[in-house]
C-alpha positions as CSV (number, residue, x, y, z in Angstrom):
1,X,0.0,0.0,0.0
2,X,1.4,3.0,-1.3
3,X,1.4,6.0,1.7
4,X,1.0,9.6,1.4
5,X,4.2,12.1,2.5
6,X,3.3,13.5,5.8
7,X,3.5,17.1,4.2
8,X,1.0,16.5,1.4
9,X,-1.4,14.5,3.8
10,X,-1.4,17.9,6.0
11,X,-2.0,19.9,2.8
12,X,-5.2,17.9,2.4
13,X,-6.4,18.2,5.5
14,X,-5.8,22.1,5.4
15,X,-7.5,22.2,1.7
16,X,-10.7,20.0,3.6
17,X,-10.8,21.7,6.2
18,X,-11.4,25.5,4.5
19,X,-13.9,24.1,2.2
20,X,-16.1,22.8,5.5
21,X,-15.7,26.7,7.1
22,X,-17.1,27.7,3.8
23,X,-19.8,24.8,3.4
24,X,-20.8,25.7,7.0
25,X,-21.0,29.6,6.3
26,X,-23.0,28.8,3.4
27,X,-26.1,27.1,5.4
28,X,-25.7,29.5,7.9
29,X,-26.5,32.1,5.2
30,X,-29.3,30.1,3.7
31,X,-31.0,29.6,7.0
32,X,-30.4,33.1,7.7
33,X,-32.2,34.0,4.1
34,X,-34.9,31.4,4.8
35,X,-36.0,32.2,8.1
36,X,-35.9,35.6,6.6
37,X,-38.4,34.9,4.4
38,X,-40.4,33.0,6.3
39,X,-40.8,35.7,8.8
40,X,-41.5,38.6,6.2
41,X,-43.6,36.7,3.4
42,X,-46.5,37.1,5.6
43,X,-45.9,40.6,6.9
44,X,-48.2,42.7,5.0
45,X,-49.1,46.8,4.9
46,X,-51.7,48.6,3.1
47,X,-50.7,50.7,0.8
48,X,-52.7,54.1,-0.4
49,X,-52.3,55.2,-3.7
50,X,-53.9,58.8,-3.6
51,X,-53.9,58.6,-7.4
52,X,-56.8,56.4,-6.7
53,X,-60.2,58.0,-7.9
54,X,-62.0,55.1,-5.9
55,X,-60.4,55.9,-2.7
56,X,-59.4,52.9,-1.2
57,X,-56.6,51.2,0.7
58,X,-55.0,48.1,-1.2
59,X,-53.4,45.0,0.3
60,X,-52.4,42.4,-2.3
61,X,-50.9,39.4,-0.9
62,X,-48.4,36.9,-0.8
63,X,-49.6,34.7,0.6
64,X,-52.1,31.8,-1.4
65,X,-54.7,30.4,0.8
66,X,-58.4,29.0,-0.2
67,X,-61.1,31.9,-0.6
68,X,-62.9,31.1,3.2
69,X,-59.2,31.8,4.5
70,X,-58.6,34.8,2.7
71,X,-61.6,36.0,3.6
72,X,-60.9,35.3,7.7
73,X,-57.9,36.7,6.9
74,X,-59.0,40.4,5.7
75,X,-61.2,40.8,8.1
76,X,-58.2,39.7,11.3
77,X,-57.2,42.8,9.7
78,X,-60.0,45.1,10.1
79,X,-61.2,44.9,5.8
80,X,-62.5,42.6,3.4
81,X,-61.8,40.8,-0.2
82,X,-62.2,43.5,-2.7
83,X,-65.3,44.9,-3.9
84,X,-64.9,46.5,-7.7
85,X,-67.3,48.9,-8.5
86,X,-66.5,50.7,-11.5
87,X,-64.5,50.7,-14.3
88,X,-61.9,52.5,-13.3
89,X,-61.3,50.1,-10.3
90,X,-61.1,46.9,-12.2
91,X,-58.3,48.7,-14.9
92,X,-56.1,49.8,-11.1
93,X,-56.4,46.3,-9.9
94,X,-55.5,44.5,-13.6
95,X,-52.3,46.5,-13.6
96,X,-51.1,45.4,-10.2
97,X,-51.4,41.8,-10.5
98,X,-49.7,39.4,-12.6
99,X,-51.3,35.9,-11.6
100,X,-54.6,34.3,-9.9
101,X,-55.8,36.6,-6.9
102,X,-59.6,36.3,-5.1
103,X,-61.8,38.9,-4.7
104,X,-64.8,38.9,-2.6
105,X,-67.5,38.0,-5.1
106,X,-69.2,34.5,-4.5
107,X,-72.7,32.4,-5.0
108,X,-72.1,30.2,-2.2
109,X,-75.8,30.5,-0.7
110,X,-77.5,30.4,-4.0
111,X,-76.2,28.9,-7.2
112,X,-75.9,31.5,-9.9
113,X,-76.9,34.3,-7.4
114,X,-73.4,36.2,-7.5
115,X,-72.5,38.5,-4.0
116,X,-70.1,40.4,-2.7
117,X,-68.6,39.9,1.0
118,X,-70.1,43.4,1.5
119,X,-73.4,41.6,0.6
120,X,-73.7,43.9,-2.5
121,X,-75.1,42.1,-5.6
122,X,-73.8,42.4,-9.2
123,X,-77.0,44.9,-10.4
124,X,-76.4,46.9,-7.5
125,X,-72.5,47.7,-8.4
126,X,-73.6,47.7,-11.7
127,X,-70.4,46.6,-13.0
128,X,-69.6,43.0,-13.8
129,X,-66.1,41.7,-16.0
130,X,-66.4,38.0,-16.5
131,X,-64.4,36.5,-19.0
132,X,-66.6,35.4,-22.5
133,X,-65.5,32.6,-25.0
134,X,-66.5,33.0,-28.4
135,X,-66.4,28.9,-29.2
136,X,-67.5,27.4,-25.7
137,X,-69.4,28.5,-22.7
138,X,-68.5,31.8,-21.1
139,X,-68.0,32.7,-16.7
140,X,-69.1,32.1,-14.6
141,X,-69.4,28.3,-16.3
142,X,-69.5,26.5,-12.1
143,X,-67.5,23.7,-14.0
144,X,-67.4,20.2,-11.7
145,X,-64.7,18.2,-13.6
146,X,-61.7,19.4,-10.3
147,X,-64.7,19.8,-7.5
148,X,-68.0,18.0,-7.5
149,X,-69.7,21.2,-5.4
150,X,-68.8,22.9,-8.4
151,X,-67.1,26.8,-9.0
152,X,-68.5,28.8,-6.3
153,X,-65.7,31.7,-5.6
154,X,-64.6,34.3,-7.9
155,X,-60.8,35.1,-9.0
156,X,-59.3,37.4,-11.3
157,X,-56.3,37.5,-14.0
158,X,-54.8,40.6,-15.9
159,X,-54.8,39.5,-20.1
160,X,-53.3,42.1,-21.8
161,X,-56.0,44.0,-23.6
162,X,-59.0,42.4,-21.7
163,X,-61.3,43.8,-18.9
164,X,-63.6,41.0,-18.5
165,X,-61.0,38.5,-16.1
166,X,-63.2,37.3,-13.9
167,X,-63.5,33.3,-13.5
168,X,-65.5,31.4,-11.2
169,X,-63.4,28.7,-9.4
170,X,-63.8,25.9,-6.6
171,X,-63.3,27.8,-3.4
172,X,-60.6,25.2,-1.9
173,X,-58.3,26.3,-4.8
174,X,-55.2,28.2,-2.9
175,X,-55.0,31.5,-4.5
176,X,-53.4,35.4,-3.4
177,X,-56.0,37.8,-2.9
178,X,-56.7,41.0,-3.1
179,X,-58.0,43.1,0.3
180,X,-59.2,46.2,0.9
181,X,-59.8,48.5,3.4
182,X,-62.3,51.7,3.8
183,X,-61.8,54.6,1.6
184,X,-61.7,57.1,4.4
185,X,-58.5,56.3,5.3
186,X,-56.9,57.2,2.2
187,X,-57.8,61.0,2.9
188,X,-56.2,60.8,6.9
189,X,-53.0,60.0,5.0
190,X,-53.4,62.3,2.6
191,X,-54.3,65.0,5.2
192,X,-50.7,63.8,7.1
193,X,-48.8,64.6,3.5
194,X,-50.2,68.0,3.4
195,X,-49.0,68.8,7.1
196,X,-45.2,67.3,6.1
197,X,-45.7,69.6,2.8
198,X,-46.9,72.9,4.8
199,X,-44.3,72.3,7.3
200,X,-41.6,71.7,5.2
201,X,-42.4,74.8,3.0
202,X,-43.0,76.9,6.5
203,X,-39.1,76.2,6.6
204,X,-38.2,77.5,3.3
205,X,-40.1,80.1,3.6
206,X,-38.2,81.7,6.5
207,X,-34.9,80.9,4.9
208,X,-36.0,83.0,2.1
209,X,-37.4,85.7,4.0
210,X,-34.4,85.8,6.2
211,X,-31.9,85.7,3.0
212,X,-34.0,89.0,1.4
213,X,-33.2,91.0,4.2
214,X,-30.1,90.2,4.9
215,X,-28.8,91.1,1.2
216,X,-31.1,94.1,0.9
217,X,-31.6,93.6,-2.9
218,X,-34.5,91.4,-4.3
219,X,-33.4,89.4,-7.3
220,X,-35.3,88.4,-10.3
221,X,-34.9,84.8,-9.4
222,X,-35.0,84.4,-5.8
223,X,-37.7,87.0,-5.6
224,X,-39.6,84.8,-7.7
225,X,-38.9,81.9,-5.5
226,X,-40.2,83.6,-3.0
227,X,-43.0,84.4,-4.6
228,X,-43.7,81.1,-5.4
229,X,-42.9,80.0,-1.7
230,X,-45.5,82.4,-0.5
231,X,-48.1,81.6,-2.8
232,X,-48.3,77.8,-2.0
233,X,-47.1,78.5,1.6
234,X,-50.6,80.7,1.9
235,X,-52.7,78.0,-0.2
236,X,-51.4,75.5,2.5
237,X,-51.9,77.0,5.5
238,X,-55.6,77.9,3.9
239,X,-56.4,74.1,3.3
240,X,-55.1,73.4,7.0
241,X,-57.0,75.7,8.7
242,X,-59.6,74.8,6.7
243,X,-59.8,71.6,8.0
244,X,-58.9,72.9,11.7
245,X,-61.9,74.7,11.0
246,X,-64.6,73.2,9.4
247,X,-63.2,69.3,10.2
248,X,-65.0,68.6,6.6
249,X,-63.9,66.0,4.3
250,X,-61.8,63.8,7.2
251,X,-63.2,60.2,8.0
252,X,-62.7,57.9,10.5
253,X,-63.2,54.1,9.3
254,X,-65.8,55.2,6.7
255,X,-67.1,57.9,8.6
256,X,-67.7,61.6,7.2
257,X,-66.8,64.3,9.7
258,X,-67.7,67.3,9.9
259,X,-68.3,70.3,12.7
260,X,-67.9,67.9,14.8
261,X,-70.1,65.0,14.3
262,X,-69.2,61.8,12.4
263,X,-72.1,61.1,9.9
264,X,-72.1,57.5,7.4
265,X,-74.9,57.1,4.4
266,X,-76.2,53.7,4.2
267,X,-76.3,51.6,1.3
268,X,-78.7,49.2,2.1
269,X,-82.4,50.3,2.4
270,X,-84.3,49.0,5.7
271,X,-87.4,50.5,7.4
272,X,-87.1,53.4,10.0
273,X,-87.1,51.0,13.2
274,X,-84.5,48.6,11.4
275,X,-82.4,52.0,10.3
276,X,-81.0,52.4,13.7
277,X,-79.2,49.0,13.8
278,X,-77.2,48.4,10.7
279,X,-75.2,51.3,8.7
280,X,-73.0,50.7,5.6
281,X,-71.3,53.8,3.6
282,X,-72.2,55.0,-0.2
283,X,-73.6,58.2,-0.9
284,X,-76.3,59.8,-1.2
285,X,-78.0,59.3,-4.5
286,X,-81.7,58.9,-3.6
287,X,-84.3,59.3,-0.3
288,X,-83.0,58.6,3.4
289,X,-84.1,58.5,6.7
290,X,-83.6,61.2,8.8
291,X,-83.8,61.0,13.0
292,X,-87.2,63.1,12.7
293,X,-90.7,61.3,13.5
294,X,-93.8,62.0,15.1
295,X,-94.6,58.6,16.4
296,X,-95.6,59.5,19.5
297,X,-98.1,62.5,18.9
298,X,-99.3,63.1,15.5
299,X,-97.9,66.5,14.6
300,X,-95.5,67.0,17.1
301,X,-92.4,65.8,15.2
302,X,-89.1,65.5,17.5
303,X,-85.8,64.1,16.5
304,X,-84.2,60.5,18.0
305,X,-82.5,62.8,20.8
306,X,-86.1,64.5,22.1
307,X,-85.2,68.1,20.8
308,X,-88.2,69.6,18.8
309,X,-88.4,71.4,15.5
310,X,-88.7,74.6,17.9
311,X,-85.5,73.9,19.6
312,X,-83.5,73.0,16.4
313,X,-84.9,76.3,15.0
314,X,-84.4,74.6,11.1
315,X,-86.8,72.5,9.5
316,X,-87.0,72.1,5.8
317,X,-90.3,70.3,5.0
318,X,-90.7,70.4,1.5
319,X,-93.4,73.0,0.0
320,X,-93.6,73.4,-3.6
321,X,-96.7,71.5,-5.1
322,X,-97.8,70.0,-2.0
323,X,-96.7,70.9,1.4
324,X,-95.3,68.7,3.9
325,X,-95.8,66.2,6.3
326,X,-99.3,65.9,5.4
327,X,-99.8,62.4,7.0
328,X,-101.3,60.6,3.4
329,X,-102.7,57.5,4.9
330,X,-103.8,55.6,1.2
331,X,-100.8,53.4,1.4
332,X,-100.7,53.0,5.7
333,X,-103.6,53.4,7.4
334,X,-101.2,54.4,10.5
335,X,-100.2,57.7,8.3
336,X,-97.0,59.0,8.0
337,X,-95.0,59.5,10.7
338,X,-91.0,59.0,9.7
339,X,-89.5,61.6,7.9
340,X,-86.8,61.5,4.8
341,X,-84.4,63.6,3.3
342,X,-85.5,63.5,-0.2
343,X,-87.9,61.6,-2.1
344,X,-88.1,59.2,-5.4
345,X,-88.8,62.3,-7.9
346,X,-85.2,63.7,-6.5
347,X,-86.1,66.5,-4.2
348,X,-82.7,65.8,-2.2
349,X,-82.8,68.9,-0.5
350,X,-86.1,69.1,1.1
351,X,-87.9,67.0,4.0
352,X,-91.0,64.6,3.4
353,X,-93.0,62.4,5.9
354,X,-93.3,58.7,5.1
355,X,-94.7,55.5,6.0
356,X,-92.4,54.3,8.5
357,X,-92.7,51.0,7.1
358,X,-91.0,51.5,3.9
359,X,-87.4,50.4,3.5
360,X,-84.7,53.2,2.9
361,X,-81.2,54.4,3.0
362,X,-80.4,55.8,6.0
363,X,-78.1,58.3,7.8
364,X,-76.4,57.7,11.1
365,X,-74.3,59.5,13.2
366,X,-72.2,60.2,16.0
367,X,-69.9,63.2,18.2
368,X,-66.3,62.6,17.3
369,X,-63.9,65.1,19.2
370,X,-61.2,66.0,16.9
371,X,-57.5,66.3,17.4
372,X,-56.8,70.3,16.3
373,X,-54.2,71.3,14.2
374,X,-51.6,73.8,15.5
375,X,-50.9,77.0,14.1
376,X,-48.1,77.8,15.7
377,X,-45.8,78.2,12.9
């Protein structure tokens, strides 16, 4: 048996030993980058676009689970699956994805009776994009061939070209989703940028004021930068005391403020009784209830928190062709005792009594106590 010098055995060992450190660094590495991974695939932010005409707040995931877990897991977070809308909404979404993500549109209670999480139904958004085949049967198609329950969820795909990408699918597919949260928020952030802008331009300003008279001469192009600086510093401080002001246009998870009060516009239609338990935000586009009645005494009409007409001081009964309330009993022999803001012929502006039967959209809403905005700079 031939034997190896002792000086080229130790080389060996040296050349072995090197490529183990290195083997060992790499795994270290690779466990570092997986449990990485693992730890940050799942971490997930909304985002706001404020280029958004549909105001809302975006999460689109990572993660691929079945359509009842996506579901669970929107809501953990406070939203829902996506509801689309309108046009414009299902062209934002197409250009963000790349592959299969849910949305919350489903006929799991009744076949071919298509829903929204938000229990909104296809006439009522009045948009719908599923995809049509020319040769063979187009979606939703509740194929059976992978599940014997058949297609019951809804996904969609950007195709170049194409806004009708909606498929129905079997709901124990594992898919990413698409979540969203309520539009308000979208306009806190937005109110947040426009503090960081006035701030910042506060800044400039006084370096630019403070540069002018130390040099005592204006010239062409810094006086124009200041200018410039004073124009949008005044537009700014405007829009923010504005806001400090009126507290108009802010929301709070869905709610409008202003002066104050936090109001939300219903877009399901109950009766008057029913109005008080369940809200839901759109806007307002036909008749609501309002908190005025006369349940108790016909005539003497007092709002949900006891104050009278005479202790408001406002009322704005309508009184053009006919004047109102005038109690018309041919529909409910009880009268009319609830009153609305609006009615079906589009008066939006004016106040009518109605059968408090009838199912409407509604108005709620609530004190809020608002966080001012200093002025001090």
């Amino acid at each position: 048996m031939k034997v190896c010098p002792p000086k080229r055995t130790k080389v060996l060992l040296i050349v072995f030993a090197v490529c183990l450190v290195f083997a060992l660094g790499g795994l270290c590495i690779l466990g570092t980058l997986c449990e990485y991974t693992s730890n940050t695939q799942y971490t997930q932010t909304f985002t706001c676009d404020v280029n958004l005409a549909v105001q809302k707040l975006y999460l689109f995931s990572v993660r691929r689970l079945t359509w009842s877990d996506s579901h669970a897991f929107c809501v953990s977070k406070g939203a829902s699956l996506v509801t689309i809308t309108s046009r414009t909404e299902q062209r934002i979404l197409l250009s963000k994805i790349k592959e299969w993500h849910w949305i919350g549109l489903n006929d799991l209670e009744t076949e071919g009776h298509w829903v929204w999480v938000n229990n909104q139904t296809l006439s009522e958004t009045g948009v719908q994009f599923w995809y049509k085949r020319k040769s063979k049967k187009s979606e939703p198609d509740n194929s059976k061939k992978v599940n014997p329950k058949g297609q019951n969820c809804a996904v969609m795909k950007n195709f170049v070209y194409r806004l009708d990408s909606w498929f129905d699918v079997s709901c124990k597919n594992q898919r990413r989703f698409i979540s969203t949260a309520s539009g308000g928020k979208c306009s806190q952030y937005r109110d947040k940028n426009t503090l960081a802008n006035f701030e910042s331009l506060n800044k400039k300003h006084v370096m630019v004021s403070m540069q002018l008279s130390a040099q005592e001469k204006n010239g062409t192009a810094m006086k124009k930068e200041f200018n410039d600086l004073t124009a949008r510093y005044n537009s700014l401080k405007e829009r923010l005391s504005f806001f400090k002001a009126q507290s108009c246009n802010l929301s709070v998870d869905g709610w409008i403020a202003c002066r104050g009060k936090l109001y939300l516009f219903s877009s399901d239609k109950l009766n008057w009784s029913r109005s008080r338990e369940d809200v839901l935000v759109s806007k307002i586009k036909q008749t609501h209830w309002i908190g005025l009645n006369d349940l108790e005494t016909e005539g003497r009409w007092v709002w949900v928190n006891n104050q009278t007409l005479t202790e408001t001081k406002v009322q704005f009964w309508f009184s053009e062709k006919q004047r109102e309330p005038d109690n018309w009993s041919k529909q409910d022999p009880s009268g009319e005792n609830c009153a609305s803001l609006g009615d079906d012929n589009g008066n939006f502006q004016s106040w009518f009594d109605a059968s408090c039967k009838k199912k409407k959209k509604f108005i709620c809403e609530k004190k809020y106590r608002f966080t001012p905005i200093s002025d001090s700079n």
